[in-house]
C-alpha positions as CSV (number, residue, x, y, z in Angstrom):
1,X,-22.2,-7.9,9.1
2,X,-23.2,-6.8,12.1
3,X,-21.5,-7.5,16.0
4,X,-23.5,-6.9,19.1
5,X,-23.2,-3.5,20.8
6,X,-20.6,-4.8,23.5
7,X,-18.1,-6.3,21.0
8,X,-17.8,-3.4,18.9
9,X,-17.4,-1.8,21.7
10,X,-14.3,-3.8,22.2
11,X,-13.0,-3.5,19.4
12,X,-13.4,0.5,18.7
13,X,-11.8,0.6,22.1
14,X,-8.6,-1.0,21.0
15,X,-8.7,0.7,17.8
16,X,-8.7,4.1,19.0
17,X,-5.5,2.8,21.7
18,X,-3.9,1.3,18.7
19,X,-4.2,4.8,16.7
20,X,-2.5,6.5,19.8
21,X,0.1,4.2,20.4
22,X,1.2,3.5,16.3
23,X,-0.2,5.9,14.6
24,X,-1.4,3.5,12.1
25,X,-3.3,4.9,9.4
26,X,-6.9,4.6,8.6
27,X,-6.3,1.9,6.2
28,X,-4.7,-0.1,8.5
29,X,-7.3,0.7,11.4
30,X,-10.2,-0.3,8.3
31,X,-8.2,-3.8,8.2
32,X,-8.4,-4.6,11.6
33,X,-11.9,-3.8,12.2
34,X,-13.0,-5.7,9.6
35,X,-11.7,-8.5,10.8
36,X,-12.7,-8.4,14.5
37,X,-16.0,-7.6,13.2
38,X,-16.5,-10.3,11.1
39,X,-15.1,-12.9,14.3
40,X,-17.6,-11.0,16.2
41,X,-20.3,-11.4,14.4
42,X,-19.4,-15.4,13.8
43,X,-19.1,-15.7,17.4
44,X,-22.2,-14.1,18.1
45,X,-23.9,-16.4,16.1
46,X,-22.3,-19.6,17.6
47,X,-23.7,-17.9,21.6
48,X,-20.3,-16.2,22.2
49,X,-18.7,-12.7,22.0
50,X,-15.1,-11.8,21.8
51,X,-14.4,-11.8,26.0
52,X,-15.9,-15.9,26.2
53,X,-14.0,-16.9,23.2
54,X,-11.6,-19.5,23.9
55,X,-8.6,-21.5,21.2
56,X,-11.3,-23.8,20.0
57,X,-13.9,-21.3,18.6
58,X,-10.5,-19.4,17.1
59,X,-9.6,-22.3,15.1
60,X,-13.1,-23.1,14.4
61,X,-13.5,-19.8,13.0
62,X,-10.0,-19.2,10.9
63,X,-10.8,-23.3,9.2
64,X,-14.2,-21.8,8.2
65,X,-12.1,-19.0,6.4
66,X,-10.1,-21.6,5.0
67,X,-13.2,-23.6,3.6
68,X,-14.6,-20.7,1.6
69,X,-11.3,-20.2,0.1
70,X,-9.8,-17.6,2.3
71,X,-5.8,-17.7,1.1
72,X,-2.7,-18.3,3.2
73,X,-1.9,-14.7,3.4
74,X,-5.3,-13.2,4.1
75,X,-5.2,-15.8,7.4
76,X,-2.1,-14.8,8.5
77,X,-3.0,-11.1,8.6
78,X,-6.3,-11.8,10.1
79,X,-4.4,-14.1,13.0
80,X,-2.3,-11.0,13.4
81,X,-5.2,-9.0,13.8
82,X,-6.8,-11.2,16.4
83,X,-3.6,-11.5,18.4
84,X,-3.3,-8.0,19.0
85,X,-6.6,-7.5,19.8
86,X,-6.3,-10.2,22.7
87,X,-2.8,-9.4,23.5
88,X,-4.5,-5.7,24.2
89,X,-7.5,-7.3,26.4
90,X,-4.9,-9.0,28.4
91,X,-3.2,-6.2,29.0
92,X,-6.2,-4.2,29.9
93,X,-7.5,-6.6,32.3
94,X,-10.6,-7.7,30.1
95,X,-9.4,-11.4,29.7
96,X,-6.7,-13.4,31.9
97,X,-5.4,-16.1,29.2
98,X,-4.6,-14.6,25.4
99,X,-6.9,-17.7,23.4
100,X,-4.9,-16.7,20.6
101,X,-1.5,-17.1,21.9
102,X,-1.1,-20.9,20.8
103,X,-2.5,-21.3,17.3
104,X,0.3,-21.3,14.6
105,X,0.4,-19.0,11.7
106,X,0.0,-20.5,8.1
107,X,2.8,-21.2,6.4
108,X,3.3,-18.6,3.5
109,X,5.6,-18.6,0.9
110,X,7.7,-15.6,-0.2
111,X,5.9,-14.8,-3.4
112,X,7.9,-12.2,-6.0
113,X,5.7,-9.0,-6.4
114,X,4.5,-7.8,-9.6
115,X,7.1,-5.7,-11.8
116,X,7.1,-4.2,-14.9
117,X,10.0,-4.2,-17.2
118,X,11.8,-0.5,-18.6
119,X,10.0,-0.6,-21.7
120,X,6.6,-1.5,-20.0
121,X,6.9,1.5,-17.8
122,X,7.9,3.8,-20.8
123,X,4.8,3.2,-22.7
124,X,2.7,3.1,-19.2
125,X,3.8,6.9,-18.8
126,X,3.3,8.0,-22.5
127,X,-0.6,6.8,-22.5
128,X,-2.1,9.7,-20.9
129,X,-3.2,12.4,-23.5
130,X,-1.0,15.8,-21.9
131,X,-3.0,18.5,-24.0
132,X,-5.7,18.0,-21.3
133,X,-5.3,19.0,-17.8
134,X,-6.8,16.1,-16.7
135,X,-3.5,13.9,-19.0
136,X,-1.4,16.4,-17.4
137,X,-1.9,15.5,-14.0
138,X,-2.4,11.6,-14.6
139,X,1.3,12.0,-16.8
140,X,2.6,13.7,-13.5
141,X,1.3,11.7,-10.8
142,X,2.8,8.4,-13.1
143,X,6.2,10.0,-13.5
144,X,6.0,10.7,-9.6
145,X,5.2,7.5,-8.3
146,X,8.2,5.6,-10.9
147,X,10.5,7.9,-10.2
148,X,10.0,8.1,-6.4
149,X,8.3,4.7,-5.1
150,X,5.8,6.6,-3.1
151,X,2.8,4.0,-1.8
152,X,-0.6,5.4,-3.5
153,X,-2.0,6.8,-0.1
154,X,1.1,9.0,-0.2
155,X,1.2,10.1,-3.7
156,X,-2.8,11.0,-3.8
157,X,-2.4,13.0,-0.7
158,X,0.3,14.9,-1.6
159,X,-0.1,18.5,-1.1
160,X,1.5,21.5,-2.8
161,X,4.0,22.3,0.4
162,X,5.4,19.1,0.2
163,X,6.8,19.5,-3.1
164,X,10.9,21.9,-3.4
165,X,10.8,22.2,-6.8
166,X,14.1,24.4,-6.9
167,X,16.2,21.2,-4.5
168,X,14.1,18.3,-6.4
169,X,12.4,16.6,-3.5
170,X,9.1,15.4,-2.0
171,X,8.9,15.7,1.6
172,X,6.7,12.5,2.4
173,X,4.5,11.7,5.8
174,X,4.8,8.0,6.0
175,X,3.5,4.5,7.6
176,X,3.5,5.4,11.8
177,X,3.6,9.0,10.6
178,X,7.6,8.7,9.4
179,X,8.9,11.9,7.6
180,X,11.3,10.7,4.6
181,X,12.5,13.3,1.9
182,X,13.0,11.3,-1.3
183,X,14.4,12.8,-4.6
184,X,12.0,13.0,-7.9
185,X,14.6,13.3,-10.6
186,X,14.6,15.7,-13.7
187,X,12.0,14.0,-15.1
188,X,8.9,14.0,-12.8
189,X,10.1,17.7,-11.6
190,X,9.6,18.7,-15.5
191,X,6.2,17.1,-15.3
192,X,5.3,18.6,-12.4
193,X,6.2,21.5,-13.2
194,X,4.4,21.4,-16.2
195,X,0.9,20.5,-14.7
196,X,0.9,23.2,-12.0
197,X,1.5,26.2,-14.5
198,X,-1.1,24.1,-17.3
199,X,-3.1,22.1,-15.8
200,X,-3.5,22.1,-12.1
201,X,-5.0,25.5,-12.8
202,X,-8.0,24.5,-15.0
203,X,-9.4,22.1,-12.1
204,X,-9.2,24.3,-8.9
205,X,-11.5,26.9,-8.8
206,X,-10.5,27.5,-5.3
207,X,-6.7,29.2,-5.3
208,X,-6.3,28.1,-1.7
209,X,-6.6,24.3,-2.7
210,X,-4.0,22.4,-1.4
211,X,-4.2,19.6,-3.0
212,X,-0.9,19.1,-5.7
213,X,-2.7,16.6,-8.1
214,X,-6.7,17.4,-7.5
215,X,-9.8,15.8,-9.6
216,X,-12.0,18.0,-11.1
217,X,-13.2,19.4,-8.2
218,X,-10.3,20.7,-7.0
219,X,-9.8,18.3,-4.4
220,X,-7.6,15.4,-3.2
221,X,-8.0,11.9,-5.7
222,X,-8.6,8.7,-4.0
223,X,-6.5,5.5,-4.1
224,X,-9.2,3.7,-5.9
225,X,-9.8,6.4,-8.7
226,X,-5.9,6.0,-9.1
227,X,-6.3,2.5,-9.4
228,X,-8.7,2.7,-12.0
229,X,-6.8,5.4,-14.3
230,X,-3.7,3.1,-14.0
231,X,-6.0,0.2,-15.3
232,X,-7.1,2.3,-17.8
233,X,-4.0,3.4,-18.7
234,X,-2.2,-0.1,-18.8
235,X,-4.7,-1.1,-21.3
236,X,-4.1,2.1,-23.6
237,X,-0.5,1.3,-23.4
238,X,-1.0,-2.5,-24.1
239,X,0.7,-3.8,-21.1
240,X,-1.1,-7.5,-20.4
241,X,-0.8,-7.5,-17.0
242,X,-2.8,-7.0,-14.3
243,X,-1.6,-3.7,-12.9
244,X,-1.7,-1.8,-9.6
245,X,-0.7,1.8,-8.4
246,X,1.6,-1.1,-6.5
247,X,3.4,-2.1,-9.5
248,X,5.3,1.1,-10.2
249,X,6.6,1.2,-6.6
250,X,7.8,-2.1,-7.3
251,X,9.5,-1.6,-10.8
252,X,10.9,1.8,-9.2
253,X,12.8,-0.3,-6.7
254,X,13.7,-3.3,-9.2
255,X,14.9,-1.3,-11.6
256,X,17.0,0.8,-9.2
257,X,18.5,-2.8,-7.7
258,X,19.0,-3.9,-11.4
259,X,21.0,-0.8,-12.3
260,X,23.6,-0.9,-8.9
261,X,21.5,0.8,-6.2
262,X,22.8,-0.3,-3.1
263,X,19.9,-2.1,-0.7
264,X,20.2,0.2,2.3
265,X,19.3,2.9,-0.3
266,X,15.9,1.4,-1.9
267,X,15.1,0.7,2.0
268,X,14.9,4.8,2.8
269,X,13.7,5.5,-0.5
270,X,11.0,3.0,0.3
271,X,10.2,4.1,3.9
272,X,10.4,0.4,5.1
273,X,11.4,0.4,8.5
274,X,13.2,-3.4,8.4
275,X,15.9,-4.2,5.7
276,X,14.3,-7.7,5.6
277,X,10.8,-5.8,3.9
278,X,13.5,-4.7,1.1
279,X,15.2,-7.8,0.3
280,X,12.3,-9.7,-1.8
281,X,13.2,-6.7,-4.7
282,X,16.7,-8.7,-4.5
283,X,15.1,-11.8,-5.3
284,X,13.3,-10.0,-8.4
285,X,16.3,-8.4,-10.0
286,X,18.4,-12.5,-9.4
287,X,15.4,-13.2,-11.3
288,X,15.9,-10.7,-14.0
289,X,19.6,-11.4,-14.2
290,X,19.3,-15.7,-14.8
291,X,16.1,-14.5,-17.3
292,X,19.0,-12.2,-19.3
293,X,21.4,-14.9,-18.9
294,X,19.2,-17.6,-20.2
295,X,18.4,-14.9,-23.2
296,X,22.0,-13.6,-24.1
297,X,24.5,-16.4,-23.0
298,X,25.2,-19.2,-25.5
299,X,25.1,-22.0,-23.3
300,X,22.0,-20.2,-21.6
């Protein structure tokens, strides 16, 4: 893929204001230049670049998506992406008229997200082997992320300050740089605890690491490595679904919800800024409750 000069331009441009104004991370930032890039270099292509594009070559562009089987969801996000970008050329005097500003989002429906049930997540946790540091770590960083709902940026780039050990919480940076403290439970502190004075020490050779669960050399993981030992480990444990470091955030909050929790709670936990964002993890435990019903209930 490649843009011309001028409409990367563009886009880095608005990416770098974006960064000042949200502090979105560099996920987020990756998202949206992918997709600007990608209209770019369409539009370049067709004899235009982002400043002479008008509705037309938009729609053109998003039912070409479509065609190649981009989903629902995936052209809602990149309509979002392109609206903010012209929204921000407007605003900077680049364009006069937003060509983005009529075209109508897909329709999405609210799909349930992934969970696993309590048993599921028991054996999940027991696969890793703990007489190795390397089990150690993985058994800690699982136990972390059920028992606080952490996203996977946060829990890979957790360092060793952010951890109390003695008050039992995790002092988390997260989406637009929010600071939440969220409790860990007896559980994941006994595992933690268990890795730095076992484990942790075996992989950094460094003692001014930082890093609270490093790789082997003694630095930070990366979300897809974590992706891949939770795939491995869903496999060892015999789980047959198709997991993600995602999962366990969402069982943590279902099977908070399922066991009283009140909403407003899971919300902070969470670090969603809108209630609304929390409220599909009520549709998942009504879900759990009719399936129990249907099991247990005579006339079920």
């Amino acid at each position: 893929m490649k843009a011309s000069d001028g409409d990367t331009a563009h886009v880095e441009k608005f990416l770098d204001a974006l960064w000042l104004e949200r502090g979105l991370s560099e996920n987020t930032l990756a998202a949206y230049r992918s997709d600007l890039l990608h209209l770019a270099h369409w539009l370049n292509g067709e004899g235009r670049d982002l400043l002479t594009a008008g509705r037309g070559d938009l729609l053109e562009y998003m039912h070409r998506k479509t065609e190649v089987g981009a989903r629902p969801r995936s052209t809602a996000r990149l309509l979002s992406s392109v609206r903010r970008f012209f929204r921000y050329l407007v605003r900077e005097g680049r364009l006069d008229e937003d060509p983005s500003a009529r075209i109508d989002a897909p329709q999405l429906g609210r799909g349930l997200p992934k969970s696993l049930t309590e048993e599921e997540v028991e054996r999940l946790l027991l696969a890793p082997d703990v007489g190795t540091a390397l089990g150690l770590r993985d058994r800690a960083m699982l136990e972390v992320l059920y028992a606080s709902g952490l996203r996977v940026s946060e829990l890979v780039g957790l360092q060793m300050a952010q951890v109390n050990l003695q008050q039992g919480l995790v002092r988390v940076l997260g989406k637009g740089s929010k600071e939440r403290l969220v409790p860990l439970g007896e559980e994941a502190l006994t595992w933690i605890e268990r890795f730095i004075h076992h484990g942790r020490p075996q992989l950094i050779a460094d003692a001014t690491a930082t890093a609270l669960f490093p790789t082997r050399r003694g630095r930070g993981m990366t979300r897809q490595a974590f992706w891949q030992l939770i795939k491995r480990y869903s496999l060892q444990a015999g789980i047959g679904k198709s997991l993600s470091p995602h999962t366990l955030r969402h069982a943590f909050a279902t099977h908070l919800l399922n066991h009283g929790a009140d909403l407003r709670v899971v919300q902070l936990l969470l670090g969603h800024s809108s209630l609304s964002t929390t409220q599909i993890y009520t549709h998942v435990a009504r879900e759990r409750l009719k399936s129990l019903h249907a099991e247990h209930h005579p006339r079920g």
